[in-house]
N, C-alpha and C positions, 0 to 999 in steps of 0.2 A: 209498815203495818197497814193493812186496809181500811177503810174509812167502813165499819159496825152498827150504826147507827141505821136504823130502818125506816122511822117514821119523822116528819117535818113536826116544828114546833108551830109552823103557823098556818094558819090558814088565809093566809090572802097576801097579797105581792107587799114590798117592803125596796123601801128606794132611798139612797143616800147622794146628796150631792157632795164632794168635795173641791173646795175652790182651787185654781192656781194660786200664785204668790208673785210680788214683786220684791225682791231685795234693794229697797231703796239704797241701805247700806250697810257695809259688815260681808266683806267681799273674805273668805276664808278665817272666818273669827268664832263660830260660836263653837264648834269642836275641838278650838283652843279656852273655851271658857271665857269667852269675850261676849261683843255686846253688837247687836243687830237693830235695824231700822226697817220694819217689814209691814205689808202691805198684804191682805189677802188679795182676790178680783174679783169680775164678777162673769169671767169663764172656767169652766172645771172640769169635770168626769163624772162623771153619773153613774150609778151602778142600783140596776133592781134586779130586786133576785123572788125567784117565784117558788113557793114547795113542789120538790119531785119526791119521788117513790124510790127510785135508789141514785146514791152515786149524787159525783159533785161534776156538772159540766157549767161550759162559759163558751162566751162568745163576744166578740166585739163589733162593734160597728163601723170601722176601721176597715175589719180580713172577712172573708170568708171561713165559714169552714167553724165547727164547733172543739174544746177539747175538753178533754175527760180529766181531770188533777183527781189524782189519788195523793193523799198523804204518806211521805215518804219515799215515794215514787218516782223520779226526776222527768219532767217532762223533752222529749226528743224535742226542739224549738230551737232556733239558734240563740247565741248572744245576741243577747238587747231585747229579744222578745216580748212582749207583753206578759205572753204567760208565766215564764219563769218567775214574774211579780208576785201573778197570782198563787203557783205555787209555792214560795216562800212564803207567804201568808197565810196559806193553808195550814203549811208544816208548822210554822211558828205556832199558832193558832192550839193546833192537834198535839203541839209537844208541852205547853202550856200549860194547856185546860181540861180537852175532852175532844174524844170523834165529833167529829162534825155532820149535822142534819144533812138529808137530799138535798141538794135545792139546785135550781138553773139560773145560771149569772148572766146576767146583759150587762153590757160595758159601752159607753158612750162617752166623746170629749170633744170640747171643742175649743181644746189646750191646742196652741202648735204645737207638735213634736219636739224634741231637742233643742226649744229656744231657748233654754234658760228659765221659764215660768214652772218649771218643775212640775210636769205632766207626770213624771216615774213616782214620784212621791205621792201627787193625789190621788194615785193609782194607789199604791199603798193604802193611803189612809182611810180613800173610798171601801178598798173590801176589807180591812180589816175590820173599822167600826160596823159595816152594815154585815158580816158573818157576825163579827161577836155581839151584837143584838139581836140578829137573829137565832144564835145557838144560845142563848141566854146567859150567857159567860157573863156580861154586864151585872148580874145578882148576885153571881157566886161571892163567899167571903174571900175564894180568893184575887178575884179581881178588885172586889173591894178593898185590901189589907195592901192592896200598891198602887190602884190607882184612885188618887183623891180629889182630882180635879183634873183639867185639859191640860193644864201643862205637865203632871204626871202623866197623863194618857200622850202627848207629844214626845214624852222623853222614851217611852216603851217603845212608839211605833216608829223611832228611828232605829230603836235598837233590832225591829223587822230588817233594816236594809243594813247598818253595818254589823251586825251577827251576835253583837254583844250580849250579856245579860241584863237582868234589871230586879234587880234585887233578888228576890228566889225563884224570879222566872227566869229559865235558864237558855241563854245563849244556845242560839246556831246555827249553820251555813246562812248568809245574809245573801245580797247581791253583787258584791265584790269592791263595794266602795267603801271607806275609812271615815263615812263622812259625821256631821253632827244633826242636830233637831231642829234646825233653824225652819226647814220646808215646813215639817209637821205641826213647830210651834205657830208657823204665819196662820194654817190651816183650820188649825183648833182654839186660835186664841186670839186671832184678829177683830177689830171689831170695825162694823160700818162705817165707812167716812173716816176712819182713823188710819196715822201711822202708828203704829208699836213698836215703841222700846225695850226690846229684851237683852237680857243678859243669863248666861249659858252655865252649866255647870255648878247648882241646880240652875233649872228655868222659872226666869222670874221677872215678872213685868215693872218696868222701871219706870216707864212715864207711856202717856197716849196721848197724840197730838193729832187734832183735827185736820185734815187736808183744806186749804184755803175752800173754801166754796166755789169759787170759780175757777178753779183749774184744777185739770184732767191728766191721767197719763196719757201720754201717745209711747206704744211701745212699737221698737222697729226690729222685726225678727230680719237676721243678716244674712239667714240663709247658708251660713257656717254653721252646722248640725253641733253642739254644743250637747255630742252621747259622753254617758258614762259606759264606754265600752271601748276594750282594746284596747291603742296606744292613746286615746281621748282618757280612758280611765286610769292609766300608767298618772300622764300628766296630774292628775286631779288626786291619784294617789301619793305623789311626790309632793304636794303642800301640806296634806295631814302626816306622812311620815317623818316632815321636816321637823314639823311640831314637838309629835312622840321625843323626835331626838332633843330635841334643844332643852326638854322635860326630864329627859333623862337624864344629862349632863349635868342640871341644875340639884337633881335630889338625890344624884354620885357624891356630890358634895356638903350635901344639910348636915351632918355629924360636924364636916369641918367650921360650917358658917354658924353652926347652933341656931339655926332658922329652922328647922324642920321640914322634909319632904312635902309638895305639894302636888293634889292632883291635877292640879290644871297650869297654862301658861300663863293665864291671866292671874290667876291667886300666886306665882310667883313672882311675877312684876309688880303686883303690887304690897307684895309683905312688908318690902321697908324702902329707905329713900335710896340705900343703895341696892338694889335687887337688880337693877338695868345696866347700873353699870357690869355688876358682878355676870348680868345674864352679856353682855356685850364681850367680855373677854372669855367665856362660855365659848363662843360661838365664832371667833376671833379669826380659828386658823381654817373657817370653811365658808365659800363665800356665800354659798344657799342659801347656808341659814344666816348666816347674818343678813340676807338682805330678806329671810321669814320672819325673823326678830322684827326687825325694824319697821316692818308693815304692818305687823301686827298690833304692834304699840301704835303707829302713826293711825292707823283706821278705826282700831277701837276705844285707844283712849284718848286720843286726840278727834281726831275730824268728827266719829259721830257725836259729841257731847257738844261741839262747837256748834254743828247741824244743827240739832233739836233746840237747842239754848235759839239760835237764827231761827229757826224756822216757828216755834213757840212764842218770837218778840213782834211776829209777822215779820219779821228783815228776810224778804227773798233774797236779797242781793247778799246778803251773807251766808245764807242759804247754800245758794248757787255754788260762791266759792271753795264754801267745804264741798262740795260735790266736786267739784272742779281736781279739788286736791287728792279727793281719793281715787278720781279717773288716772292721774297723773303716777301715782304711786303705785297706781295695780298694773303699770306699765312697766314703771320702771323697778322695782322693787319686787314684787310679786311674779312677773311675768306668767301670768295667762290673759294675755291680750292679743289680740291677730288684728293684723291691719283694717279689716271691715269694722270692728267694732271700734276704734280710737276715731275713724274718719267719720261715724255715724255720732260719736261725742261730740265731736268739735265741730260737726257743722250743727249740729242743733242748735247746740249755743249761739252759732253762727245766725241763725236762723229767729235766734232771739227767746228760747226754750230759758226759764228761769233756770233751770238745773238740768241737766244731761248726765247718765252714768251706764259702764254697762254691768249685767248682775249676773248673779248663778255661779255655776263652776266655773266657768271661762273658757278659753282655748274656742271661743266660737259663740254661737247660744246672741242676746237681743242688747240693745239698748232703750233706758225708758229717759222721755222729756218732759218734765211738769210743764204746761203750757196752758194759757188761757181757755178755757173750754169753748168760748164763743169762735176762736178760729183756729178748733183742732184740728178740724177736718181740713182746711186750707196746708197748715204746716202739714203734718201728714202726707199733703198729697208731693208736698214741695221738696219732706226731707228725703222720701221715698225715690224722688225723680232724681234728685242730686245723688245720690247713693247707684242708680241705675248707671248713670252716666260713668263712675268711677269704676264701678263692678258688676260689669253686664251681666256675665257670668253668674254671681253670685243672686245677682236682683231678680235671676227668674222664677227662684223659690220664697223670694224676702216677699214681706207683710208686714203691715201696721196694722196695730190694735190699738184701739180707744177705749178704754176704763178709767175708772174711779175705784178707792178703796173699798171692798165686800168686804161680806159679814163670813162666819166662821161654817163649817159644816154644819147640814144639816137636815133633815127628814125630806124626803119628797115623797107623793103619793101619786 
């Protein structure tokens, strides 16, 4: 259906920043209802949008070339495009609420692409919150009647990329990933200078812990593009569909354990003291998911609790170790790890980086090093040189960033 609406609601330009994220830790856990250690930054996407006279177009500062997103419309773009974000935010947006006002979209980032700091997300988040404040959806009683705060407003704008519903807003066609809220939650809910502790399924902050004052991330993009697209998204789909099953097999059987079906992985592992065993012989005769099982407990209820307990006592060096373990098991257990990203762990540490891990979907994408701020720049230059030397190849697109933890989206003018 066409986009009806004839006249803008505003009069004067309107500009939202949305930040990237660092997944400290909670490497495939909050779309199992598990628990994350997240970081917003303090590079993003920007997106201002000005009132037009008809019609919804966009532009990036990225591509050339302007497009025209009609609601319902699919735009011709290939996989992975920018645009296809846009128009699925449109359409969500239009199947929601209400036609959406004229306006003209500008898009700026200065996220790397496909590193794992989830540039596709704050693309998301950027234009949905700055359209639905600018189409005034934000007032309606029915955005109010779902959404009561950021972490409801994070649990909706996942459900933009994987297709779901959210309570009487209804589902559909997403971006074709399986994934959870953990991007959207860093986004909307992170706060300055803090790690966050969340946990998924609802989304709910569990503890916030200061970042040492003197030290910084250095993050190292590998130059292994780290898309949600293709046989990249196959991969990334096969850890959420592991889930699904191991979920499935467990609530085939709630009548016989008199436990009761559970929606999440997390709320079944932890109903009672034997639920792991019972999920472990669940999952027995397939070796995937037994070894999705086992990562998933080792990272969520194990390593980040240890983490945060170290990292809250100030013991870096305990710290580290849990980091250490969860590099260790996203290797071996998990496997979405490529050789660039375990060689960029290990020498960091190497290098003397209090904690080294890589984040995001995996199969490619960054690794981030907590390291003294005073000689970020130095390591940086050192981890980046050692990484050239092993993978020429790869190091002609690799990059280092220096951040600290940012604050959550927000207004620009």
């Amino acid at each position: 259906m066409p986009n009806v609406v004839d006249a803008s609601p505003l009069g004067q330009p309107l500009g939202w920043f949305a930040p990237g994220r660092i997944e400290v830790l909670g490497k495939h856990t909050d779309y199992a209802g598990g628990r994350s250690l997240l970081a917003a930054v303090d590079r993003g996407v920007r997106v201002n949008l000005i009132p037009a006279k008809h019609g919804i177009t966009a532009r990036s500062g990225a591509l050339p070339g302007d497009l025209r997103v009609v609601p319902g419309e699919p735009l011709s773009v290939p996989d992975g495009h920018w645009g296809n974000y846009l128009q699925t935010v449109v359409d969500r947006l239009f199947e929601n609420f209400a036609p959406l006002a004229p306006v003209e979209i500008t898009i700026d980032s200065d996220l790397p692409l496909a590193s794992g700091m989830s540039s596709s997300s704050a693309l998301v988040v950027g234009l949905a919150v700055s359209l639905a404040e600018y189409n005034g959806f934000t007032e309606t009683a029915r955005w109010r009647s779902h959404i009561h705060g950021p972490e409801d407003l994070a649990g909706f704008l996942a459900c933009f990329e994987n297709g779901m519903s959210f309570g009487d807003l209804a589902g559909r066609r997403g971006v074709g990933t399986f994934g959870g809220s953990e991007d959207h939650t860093a986004m909307l809910c992170c706060r300055d200078g803090h790690l966050g502790l969340f946990s998924f399924g609802p989304i709910r902050e569990e503890a916030g812990l200061a970042m040492p004052a003197d030290h910084s991330f250095v993050v190292a993009v590998s130059g292994v593009a780290a898309e949600k697209t293709g046989a990249a998204r196959d991969l990334y789909n096969r850890a959420a569909l592991a889930v699904t099953e191991i979920l499935r097999r467990w609530n085939s059987g709630a009548d016989e354990r008199g436990s009761g079906p559970h929606e999440s992985l997390a709320a079944a592992v932890r109903s009672s003291d034997e639920a792991l065993g019972q999920l472990r012989a669940l999952t027995g005769d397939e070796d995937y998911l037994r070894r999705r099982l086992e990562h998933f407990v080792a990272e969520s209820e194990q390593i980040i609790p240890r983490a945060v307990e170290a990292l809250g006592a100030g013991d870096l060096a305990g710290f580290g170790e849990a980091v250490d373990q969860s590099q260790h098991r996203a290797s071996a257990l998990l496997g979405n790890q490529v050789p660039q990203t375990e060689f960029l762990a290990q020498q960091a540490r190497t290098l003397g980086a209090v904690a080294a891990t890589s984040f995001g979907a995996g199969f490619g994408g960054s690794v981030w090093a907590m390291v003294p701020s005073a000689g970020a720049d130095a390591f940086a230059e050192d981890w980046l040189g050692r990484y050239a030397v092993q993978y020429p190849a790869e190091a002609v697109t690799a990059s280092t960033i220096l951040t600290r933890p940012g604050g959550p989206i927000r207004p620009i003018i």
